[in-house]
VOGU-3710 file (C-alpha; in Angstrom, 3 decimals, decimal comma):
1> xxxxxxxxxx> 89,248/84,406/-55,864  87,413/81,273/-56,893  85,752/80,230/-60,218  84,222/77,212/-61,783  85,181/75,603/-65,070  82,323/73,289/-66,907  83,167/70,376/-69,472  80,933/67,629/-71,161  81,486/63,977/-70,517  79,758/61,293/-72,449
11> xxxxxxxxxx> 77,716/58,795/-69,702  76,474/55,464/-71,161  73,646/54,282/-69,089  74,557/50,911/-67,142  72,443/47,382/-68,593  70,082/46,419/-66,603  70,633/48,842/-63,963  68,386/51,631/-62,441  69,061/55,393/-62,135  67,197/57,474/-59,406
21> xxxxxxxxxx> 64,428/59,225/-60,627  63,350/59,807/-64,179  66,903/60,000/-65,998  70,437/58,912/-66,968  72,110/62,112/-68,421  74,016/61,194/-71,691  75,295/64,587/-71,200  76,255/65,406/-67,930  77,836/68,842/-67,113  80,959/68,264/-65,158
31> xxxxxxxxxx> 81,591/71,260/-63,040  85,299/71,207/-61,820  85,666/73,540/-58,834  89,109/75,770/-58,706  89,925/78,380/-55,986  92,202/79,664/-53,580  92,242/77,727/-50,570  90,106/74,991/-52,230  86,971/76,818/-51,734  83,811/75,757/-54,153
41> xxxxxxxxxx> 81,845/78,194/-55,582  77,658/77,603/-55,484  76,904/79,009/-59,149  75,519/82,690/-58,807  72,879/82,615/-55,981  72,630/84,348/-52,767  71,022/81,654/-50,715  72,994/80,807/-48,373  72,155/78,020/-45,509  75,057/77,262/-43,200
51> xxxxxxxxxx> 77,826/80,452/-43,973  76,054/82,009/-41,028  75,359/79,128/-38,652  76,744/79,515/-34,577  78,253/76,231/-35,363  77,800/72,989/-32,619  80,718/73,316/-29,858  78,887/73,190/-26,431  75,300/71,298/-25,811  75,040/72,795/-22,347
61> xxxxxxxxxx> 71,609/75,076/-21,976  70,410/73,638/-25,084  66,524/73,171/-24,875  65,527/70,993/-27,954  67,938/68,508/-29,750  66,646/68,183/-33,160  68,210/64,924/-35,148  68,208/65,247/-38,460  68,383/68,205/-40,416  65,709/67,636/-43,570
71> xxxxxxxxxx> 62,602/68,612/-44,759  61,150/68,273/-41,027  64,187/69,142/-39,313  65,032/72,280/-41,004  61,699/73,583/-40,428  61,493/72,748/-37,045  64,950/74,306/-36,074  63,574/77,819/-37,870  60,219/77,688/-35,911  61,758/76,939/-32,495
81> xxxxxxxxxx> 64,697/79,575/-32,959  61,434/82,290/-33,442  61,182/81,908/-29,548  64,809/84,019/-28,375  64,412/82,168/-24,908  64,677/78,449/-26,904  68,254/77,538/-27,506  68,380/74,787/-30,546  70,646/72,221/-31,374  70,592/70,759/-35,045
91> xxxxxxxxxx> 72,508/67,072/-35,326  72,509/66,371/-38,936  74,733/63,497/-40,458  75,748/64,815/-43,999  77,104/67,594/-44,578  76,125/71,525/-46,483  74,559/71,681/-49,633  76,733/74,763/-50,640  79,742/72,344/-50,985  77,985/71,122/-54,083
101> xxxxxxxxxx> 77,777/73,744/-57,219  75,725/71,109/-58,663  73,019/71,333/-56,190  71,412/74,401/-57,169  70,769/73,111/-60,919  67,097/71,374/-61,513  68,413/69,853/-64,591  71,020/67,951/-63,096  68,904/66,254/-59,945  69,714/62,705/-61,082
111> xxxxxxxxxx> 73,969/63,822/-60,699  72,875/64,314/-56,957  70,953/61,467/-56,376  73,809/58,773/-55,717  76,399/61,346/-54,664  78,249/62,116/-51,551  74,803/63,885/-50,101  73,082/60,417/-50,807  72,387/57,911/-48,595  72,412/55,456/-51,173
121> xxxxxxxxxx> 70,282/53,066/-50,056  68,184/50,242/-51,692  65,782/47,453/-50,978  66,731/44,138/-50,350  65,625/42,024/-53,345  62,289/40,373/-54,598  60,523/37,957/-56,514  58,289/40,326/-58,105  59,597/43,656/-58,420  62,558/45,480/-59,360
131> xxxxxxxxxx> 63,222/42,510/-61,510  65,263/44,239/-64,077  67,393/46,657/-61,460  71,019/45,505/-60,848  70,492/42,186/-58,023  67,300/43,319/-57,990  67,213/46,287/-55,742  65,574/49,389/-56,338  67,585/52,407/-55,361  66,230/54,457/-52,936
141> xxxxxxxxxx> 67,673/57,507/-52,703  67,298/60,065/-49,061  69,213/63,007/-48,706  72,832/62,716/-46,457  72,633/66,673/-46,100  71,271/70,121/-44,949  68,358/70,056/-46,295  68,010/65,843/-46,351  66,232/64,816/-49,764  64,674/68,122/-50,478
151> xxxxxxxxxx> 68,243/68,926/-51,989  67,779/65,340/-53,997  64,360/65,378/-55,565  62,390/66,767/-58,256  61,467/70,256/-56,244  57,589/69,213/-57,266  55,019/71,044/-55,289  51,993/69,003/-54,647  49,663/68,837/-51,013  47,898/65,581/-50,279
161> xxxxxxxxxx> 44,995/65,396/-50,957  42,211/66,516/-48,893  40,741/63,145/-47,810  43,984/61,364/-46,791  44,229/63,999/-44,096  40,583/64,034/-43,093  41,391/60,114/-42,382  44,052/60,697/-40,106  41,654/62,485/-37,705  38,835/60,310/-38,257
171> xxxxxxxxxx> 41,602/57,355/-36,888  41,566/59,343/-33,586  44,315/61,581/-34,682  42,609/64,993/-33,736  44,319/68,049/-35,389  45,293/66,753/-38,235  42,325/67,123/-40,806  42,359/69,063/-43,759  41,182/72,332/-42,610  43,724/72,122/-39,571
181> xxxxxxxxxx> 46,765/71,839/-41,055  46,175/73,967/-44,268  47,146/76,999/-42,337  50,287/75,783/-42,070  50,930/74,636/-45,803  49,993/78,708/-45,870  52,500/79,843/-43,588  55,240/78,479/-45,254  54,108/79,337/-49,158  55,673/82,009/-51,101
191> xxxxxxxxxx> 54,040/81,745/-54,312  55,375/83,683/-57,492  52,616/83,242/-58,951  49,947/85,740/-59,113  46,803/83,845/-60,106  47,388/81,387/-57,743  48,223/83,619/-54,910  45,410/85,630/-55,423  42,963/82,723/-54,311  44,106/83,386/-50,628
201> xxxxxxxxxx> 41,992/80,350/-49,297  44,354/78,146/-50,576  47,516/79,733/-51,377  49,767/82,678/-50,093  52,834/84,977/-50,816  54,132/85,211/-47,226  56,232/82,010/-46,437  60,033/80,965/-46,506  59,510/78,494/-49,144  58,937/80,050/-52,794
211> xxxxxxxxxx> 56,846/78,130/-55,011  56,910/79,356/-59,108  56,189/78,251/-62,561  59,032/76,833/-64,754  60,871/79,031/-66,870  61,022/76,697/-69,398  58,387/74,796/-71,024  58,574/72,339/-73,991  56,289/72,445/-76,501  55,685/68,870/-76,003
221> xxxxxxxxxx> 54,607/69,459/-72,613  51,770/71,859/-74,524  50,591/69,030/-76,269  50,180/66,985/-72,946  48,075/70,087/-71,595  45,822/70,005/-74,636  45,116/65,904/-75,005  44,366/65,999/-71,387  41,611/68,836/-72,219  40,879/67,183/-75,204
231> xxxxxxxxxx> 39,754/63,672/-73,368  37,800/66,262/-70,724  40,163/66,378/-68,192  40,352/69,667/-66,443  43,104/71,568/-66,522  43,286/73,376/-62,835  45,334/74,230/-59,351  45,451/70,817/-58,350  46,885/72,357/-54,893  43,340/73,989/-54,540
241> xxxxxxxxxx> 39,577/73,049/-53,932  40,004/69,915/-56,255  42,569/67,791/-57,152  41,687/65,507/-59,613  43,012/67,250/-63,013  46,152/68,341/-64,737  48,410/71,262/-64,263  51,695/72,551/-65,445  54,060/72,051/-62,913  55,155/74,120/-60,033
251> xxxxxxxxxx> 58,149/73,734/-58,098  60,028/74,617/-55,422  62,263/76,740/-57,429  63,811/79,964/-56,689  64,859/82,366/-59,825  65,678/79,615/-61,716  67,526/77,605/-59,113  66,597/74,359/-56,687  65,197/75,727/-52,936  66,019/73,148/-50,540
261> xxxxxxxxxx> 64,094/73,467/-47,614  67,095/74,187/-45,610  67,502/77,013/-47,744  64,545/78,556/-47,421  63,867/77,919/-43,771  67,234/77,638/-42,313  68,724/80,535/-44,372  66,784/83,478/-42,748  67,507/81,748/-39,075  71,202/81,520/-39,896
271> xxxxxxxxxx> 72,291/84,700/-37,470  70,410/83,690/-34,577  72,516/83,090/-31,271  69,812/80,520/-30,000  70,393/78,237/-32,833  72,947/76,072/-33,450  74,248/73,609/-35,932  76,444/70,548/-36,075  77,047/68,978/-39,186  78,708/65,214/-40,196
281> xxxxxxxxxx> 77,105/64,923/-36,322  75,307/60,609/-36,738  73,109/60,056/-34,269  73,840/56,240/-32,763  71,300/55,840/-30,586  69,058/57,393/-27,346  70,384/57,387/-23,958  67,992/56,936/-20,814  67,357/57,306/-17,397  67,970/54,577/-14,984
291> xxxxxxxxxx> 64,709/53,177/-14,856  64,313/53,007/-19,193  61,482/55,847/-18,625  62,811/58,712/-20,151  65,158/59,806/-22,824  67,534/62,416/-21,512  70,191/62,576/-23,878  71,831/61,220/-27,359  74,970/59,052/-28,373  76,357/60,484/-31,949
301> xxxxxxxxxx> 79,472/60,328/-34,002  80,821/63,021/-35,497  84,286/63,307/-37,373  84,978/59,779/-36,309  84,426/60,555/-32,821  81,907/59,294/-30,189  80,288/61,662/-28,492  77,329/62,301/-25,738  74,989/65,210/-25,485  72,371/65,662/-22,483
311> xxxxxxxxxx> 68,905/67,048/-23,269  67,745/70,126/-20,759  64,121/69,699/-22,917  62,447/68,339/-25,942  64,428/65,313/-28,010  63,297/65,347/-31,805  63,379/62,572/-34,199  63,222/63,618/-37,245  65,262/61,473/-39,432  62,585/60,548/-42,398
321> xxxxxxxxxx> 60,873/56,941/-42,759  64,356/55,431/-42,827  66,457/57,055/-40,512  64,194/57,506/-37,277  63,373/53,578/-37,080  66,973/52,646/-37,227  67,710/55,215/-34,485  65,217/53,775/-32,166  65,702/49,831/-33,171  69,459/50,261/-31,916
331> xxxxxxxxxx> 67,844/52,736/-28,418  65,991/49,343/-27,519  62,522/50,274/-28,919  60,449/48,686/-31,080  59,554/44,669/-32,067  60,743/42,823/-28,876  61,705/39,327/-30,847  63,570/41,727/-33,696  65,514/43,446/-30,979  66,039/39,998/-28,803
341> xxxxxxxxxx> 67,285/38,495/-32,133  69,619/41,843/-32,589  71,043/41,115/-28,609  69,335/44,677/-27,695  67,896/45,228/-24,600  63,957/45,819/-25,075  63,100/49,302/-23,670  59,702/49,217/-25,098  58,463/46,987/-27,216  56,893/48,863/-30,278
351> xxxxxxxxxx> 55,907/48,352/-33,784  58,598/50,323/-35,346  59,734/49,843/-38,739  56,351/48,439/-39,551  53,648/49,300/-41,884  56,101/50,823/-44,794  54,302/52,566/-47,578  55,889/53,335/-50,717  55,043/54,998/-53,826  56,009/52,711/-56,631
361> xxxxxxxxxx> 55,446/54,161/-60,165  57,138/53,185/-63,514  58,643/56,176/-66,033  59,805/53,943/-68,552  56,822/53,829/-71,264  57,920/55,900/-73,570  56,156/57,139/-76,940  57,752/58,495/-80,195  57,245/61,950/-81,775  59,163/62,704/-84,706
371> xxxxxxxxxx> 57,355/66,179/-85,516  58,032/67,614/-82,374  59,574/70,467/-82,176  62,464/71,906/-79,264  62,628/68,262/-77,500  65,089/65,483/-77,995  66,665/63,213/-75,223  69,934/63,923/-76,401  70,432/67,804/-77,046  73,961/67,942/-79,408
381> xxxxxxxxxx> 77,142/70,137/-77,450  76,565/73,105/-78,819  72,860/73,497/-77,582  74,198/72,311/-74,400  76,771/75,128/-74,063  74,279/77,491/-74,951  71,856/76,269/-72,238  74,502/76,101/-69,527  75,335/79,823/-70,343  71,443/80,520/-70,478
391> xxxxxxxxxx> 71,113/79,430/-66,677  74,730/80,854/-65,068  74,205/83,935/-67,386  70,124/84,724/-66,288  68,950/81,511/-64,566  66,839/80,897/-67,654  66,683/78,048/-70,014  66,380/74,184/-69,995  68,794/73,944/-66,838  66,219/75,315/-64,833
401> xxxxxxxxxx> 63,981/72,416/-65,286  64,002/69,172/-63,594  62,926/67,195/-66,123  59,214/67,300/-65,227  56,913/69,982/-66,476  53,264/68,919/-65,937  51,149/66,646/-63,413  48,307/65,209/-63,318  45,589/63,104/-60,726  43,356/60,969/-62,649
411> xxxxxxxxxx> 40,988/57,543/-61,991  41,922/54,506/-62,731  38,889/52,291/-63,227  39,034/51,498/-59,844  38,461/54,510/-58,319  35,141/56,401/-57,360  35,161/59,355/-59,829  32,862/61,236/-57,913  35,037/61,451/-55,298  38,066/63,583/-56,278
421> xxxxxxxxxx> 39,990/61,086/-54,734  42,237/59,958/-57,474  44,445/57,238/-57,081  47,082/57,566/-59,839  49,512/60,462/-60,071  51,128/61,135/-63,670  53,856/63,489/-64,718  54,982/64,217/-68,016  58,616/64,325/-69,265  59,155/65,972/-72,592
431> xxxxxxxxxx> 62,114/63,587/-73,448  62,985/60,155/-72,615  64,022/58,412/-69,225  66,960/56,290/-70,334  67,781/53,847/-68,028  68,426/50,655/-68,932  70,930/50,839/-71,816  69,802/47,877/-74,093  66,353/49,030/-74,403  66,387/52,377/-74,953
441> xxxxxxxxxx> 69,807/52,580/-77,192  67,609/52,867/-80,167  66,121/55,455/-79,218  69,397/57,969/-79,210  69,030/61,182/-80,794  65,296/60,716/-81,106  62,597/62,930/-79,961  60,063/61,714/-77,374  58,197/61,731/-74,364  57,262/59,965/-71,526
451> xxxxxxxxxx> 54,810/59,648/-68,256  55,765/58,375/-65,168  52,973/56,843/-63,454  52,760/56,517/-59,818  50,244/54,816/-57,418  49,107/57,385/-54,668  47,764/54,621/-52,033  49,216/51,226/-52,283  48,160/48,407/-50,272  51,013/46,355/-49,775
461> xxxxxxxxxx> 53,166/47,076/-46,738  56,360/46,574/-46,183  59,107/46,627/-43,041  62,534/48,085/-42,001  64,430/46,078/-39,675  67,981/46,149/-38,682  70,760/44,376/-40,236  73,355/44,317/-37,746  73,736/47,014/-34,163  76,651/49,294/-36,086
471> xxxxxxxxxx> 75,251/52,312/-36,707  76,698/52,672/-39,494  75,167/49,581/-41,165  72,680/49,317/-43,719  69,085/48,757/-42,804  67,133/46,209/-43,971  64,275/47,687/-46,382  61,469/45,514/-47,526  58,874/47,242/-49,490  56,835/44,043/-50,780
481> xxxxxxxxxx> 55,418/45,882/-53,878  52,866/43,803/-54,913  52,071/42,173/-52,105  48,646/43,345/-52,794  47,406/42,591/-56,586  45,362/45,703/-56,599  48,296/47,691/-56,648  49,610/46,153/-59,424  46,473/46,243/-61,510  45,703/50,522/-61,028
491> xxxxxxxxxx> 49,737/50,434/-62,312  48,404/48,082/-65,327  45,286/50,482/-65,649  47,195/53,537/-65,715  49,093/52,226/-69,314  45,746/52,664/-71,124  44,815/56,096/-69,481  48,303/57,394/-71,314  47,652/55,233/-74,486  44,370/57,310/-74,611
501> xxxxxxxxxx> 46,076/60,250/-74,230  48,721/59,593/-77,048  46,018/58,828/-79,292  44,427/62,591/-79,265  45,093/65,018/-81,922  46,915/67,232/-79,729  49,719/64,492/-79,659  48,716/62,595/-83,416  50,072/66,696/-84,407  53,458/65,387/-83,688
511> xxxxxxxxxx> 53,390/62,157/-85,126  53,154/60,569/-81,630  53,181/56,610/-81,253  54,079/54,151/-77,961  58,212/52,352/-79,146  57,617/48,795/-80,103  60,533/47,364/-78,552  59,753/44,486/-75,764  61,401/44,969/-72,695  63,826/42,588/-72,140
521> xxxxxxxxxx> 62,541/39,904/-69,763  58,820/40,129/-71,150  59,565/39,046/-74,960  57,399/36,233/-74,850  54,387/38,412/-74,176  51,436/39,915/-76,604  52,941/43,611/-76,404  51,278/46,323/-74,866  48,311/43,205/-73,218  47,619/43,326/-69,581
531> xxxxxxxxxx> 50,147/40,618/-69,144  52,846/42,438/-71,136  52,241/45,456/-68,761  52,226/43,368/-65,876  55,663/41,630/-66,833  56,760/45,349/-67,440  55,914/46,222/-64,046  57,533/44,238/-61,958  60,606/44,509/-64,138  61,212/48,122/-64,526
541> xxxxxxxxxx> 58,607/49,939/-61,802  60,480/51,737/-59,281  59,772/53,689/-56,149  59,179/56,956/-56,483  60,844/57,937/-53,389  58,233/59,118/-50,853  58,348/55,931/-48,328  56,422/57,359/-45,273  54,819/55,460/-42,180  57,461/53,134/-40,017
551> xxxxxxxxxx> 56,784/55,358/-37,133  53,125/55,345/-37,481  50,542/57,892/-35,269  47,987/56,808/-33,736  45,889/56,887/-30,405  46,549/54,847/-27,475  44,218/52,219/-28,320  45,538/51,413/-31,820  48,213/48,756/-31,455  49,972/49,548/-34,812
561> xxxxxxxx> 51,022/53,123/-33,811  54,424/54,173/-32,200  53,830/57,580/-31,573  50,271/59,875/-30,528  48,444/62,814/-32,878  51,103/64,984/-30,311  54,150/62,856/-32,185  55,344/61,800/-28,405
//
């Protein structure tokens, strides 16, 4: 018999220090897990990922090594278990997300981000950005677990849009326009929701991964809905024909609890014979042939112990922007004078760990309103009790929330509006982000909102290099935000977009006004100028988490790719 007991801790946010994502809890649920044979409990759900897993203790007939068991992994390993005759091998390095009670909560995503199933990295350090973050390196939080940072982030369901992909083919990468690979965004979509699913051209009710509505909306996050129709915005399915609007969130949520993408893809393949698992399993690096043409098998560590697996077929990478260039810097492939400089013999030299793309946002402007009604950043411990029992009671409630309930895709002034090709990305927090404790101290027990603002397509570009040959060493990130000093300005421009929106009546109902206090480092500034904004900027902006393109595709004549449209 096992059961879990819940208590309340008080967490003061750190000075000048960042927290992942949107929030630093003030209340933070402490679940403390008791059982017989020390066995956790995962609050009330019947997802299961791993319970049923043929677990990793022979790689001999295995056809496709998979490493790295996230948001590509995971689906991978499903699809290539379909075929009986494939025998599957998934290496991931962290461990299940059913050790963690925790994981299943949306409310509680920051309490995951910088845990155990975190890889807890960050950047190294800049002149200008992430000025205000302890040494001046933004956290940048990936998923160490089943699942990878699916089980870490806000469970937001958004598609690219439309024209990004139509690029990628029209760079030589054929296959990958819009129209081909939104059968596939199909395949996998269960949506709840009925409206939605009922435009079959661009949703559907027959995937693994189950997309729904919150079950809990502020009525703050009502008055977001309405100033954005009342400035003629259009409120739509930003996942359909057109983007450029605002919508009320939908998530990758499943009766009220977080779906990790190994949960919904690796949960119904967790019988099969033909695939197989091995968790706490780091890959090191690639072993090859004797003439450094071909990759036929893997180095890893797992449980402190060095280990060698031979491939019989395909080799996967799949290890996210971070994790697949430091497996194939330390095999002996990519920049020849990095590797030289690292004593690693060149197998091919390749441009890998180049062209890093982040998206760097800021959720830190935050605007007052007194009248509102069912939304304070500091709920008192009674309503707390009463929401916990709300979500282990009937999954219901505030706890089922991430903290985000609406998005939107607007123009800055610098975009084409004719184009639905917005380049800023907002979403709307009915409550206050809380992160660096002398600023936002004041504004304890006071109700609020706030809009984190992201840029969709920077121009700066950054690197990943590595810092030393021990696998388990950190790599080297350096995201140059800024580098460009269009990116900076959209950021700037997006300030008076939500100024404009604070100023409606939907939001003047609720007594709604931007907090006056300068943040610390930009004091000497005219408040809320360009200048002041820019100061702000590279103080408290932060990425946003979705770094993408160190192992870029491209054809054979483009010298900046590492791998073709075929991902070989």
């Amino acid at each position: 018999m096992s059961f879990i007991v819940f208590s309340y801790v008080w967490k003061p946010c750190h000075n000048s220090s960042q927290t992942s994502d949107f929030s630093c809890f003030t209340q933070v649920v402490i679940f403390k897990k008791y059982g017989v044979s020390g066995r956790a409990v995962v609050v009330g759900v019947a997802n299961r990922t791993a319970s049923g897993f043929k677990h990793h203790n022979s790689i001999f007939g295995v056809h496709a090594f998979i490493f790295g068991g996230g948001s590509g992994g995971s689906v991978l390993a499903s699809r290539l278990s379909e075929d009986p005759d494939v025998r599957v091998l998934l290496l991931e390095a962290g461990s299940n997300e059913v050790e963690e009670p925790l994981a299943e909560i949306p409310a509680l995503t920051s309490f995951l981000q910088r845990s155990d199933f975190d890889w807890k990295t960050k950047s190294e350090p800049g002149d200008g950005f992430c000025l205000a973050m302890s040494k001046k390196r933004c956290s940048w939080p990936r998923g160490k677990v089943l699942g990878g940072s699916s089980t870490l982030g806000n469970m937001i369901y958004t598609r690219g849009n439309k024209k990004d992909f139509d690029k990628w083919a029209q760079m030589g990468n054929t296959g990958w326009d819009f129209e081909s690979v939104l059968p596939y965004f199909l395949k996998s979509e269960d949506n709840r929701n009925r409206f939605k699913a009922a435009d079959k051209k661009f949703h559907s009710q027959d995937g693994y991964l189950t997309v729904s509505d919150p079950a809990f909306k502020s009525p703050l996050t009502l008055s977001f809905m309405a100033s954005a129709a009342e400035m003629g915005y259009q409120i739509r399915d930003v996942n359909a024909e057109n983007q450029t609007g605002f919508m009320l969130i939908q998530s990758t949520i499943r009766d009220g609890r977080r779906l990790s993408i190994a949960k919904a893809f690796l949960g119904p393949a967790s019988g099969k014979e033909n695939l197989q698992l091995s968790l706490n399993s780091l890959v090191t690096k690639l072993r090859f042939n004797s003439k450094k043409t071909k990759v036929i098998g893997v180095s890893y560590v797992k449980n402190g112990t060095t280990l060698s697996a031979r491939a019989k077929g395909e080799i996967i990478i799949s290890a996210g922007a971070v994790g697949t260039p430091g497996i194939l810097l330390r095999s002996g492939i990519g920049p020849a004078d990095h590797l030289e400089a690292m004593k690693i013999p060149v197998v091919r030299d390749a441009p890998v760990g180049k062209n890093l793309q982040d998206h760097i946002g800021i959720c830190a402007m935050t605007f007052l309103a007194p009248n509102a009604r069912g939304s304070s950043s500091n709920s008192n411990e009674t309503d707390l009790r009463a929401e916990i029992f709300k979500f282990l009671n009937h999954g219901k409630g505030s706890m089922t929330s991430s903290g985000i309930e609406a998005i939107a895709f607007v123009n800055s002034k610098f975009a084409d509006a004719s184009e639905d090709f917005p380049d800023l990305q907002f979403q709307f927090i009915p409550g206050g982000v809380h992160v660096w404790k002398k600023w936002f101290t004041p504004l304890r027990s006071k109700r609020q909102w706030a809009v984190c603002s992201t840029l969709l397509r920077p121009e700066s570009r950054g690197e990943i290099r590595l810092k030393s040959r021990n696998s388990k060493a950190d790599l080297i990130i350096l995201p140059n935000y800024f580098n460009s000093s269009k990116d900076l300005e959209i950021l700037v421009d997006s300030f008076r977009i939500m100024f404009n929106l604070s100023q409606t009546a939907a939001f003047a109902s609720v007594g709604s006004s931007p907090y006056e206090m300068p943040f610390p480092g930009c004091e000497e500034l005219a408040l809320f100028s360009d200048d002041y904004f820019r100061c702000f900027l590279r103080h408290a902006a932060q990425s946003m988490h979705d770094p993408v393109g160190t192992a870029k595709m491209g054809p054979k004549n483009d010298s900046t790719a590492v791998v073709d449209s075929k991902l070989r």
